[in-house]
C-alpha atoms as one frame of an Amber mdcrd trajectory, in Angstrom:
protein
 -33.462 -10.450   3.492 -36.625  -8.624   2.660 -37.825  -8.624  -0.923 -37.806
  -4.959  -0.870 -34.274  -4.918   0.605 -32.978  -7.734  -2.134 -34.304  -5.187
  -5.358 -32.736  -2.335  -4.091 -29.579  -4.213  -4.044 -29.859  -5.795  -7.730
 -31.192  -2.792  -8.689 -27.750  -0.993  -7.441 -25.616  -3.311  -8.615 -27.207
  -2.620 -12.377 -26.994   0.990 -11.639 -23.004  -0.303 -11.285 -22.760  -2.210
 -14.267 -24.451   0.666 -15.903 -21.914   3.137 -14.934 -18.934   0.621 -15.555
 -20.809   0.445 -19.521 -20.643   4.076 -19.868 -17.205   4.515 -18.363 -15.860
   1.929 -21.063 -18.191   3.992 -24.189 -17.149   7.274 -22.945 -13.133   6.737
 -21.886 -12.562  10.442 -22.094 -14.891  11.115 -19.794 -12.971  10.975 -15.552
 -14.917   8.114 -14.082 -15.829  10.375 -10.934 -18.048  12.428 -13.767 -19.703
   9.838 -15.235 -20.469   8.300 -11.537 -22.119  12.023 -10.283 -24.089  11.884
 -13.405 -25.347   8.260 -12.660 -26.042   9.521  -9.043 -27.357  12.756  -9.921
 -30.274  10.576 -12.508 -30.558   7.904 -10.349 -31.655  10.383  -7.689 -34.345
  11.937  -9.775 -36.120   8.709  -9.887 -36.496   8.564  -5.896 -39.639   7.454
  -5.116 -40.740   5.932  -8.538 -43.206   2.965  -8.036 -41.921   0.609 -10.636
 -38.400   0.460 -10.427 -38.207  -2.562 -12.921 -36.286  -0.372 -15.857 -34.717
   2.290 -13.598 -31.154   1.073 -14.305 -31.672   1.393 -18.179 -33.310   4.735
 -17.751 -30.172   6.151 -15.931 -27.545   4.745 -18.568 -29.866   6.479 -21.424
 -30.147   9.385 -19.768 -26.583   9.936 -19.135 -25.488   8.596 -22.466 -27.827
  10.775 -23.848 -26.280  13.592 -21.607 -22.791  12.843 -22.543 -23.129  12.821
 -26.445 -24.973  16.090 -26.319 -21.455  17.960 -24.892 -19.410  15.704 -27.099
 -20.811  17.853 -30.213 -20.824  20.905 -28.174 -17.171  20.874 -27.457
């Protein structure tokens, strides 16, 4: 397996772990939501050159996304 190949894979399974973190924080929140959210961030950091923090990026982001319509609800 390629080196490039092998990160993309760790770096997807953290993008997983992050999702399954912000599934258990937010439990109101249907699972399929939280997952377009991680997609839909994950996404905007397509082509990025250091991928190193990406998958602590997306859960902040969404968190961060998540908390804002908590209060606005």
């Amino acid at each position: 397996m390629s080196d490039d190949r092998q990160n993309a894979n760790e770096e997807d399974l953290a993008v997983e772990h992050a999702a399954e973190r912000l599934a258990e924080r937010f439990p109101d929140v249907p699972r399929d939501h939280i997952d377009a959210l991680v997609e839909k961030h994950h996404e905007g950091f397509d082509g990025a050159p250091v991928r190193d923090f990406v998958p602590v990026l997306i859960e902040h982001d969404v968190k961060r996304e998540l908390n804002a319509r908590e209060r606005t609800d």
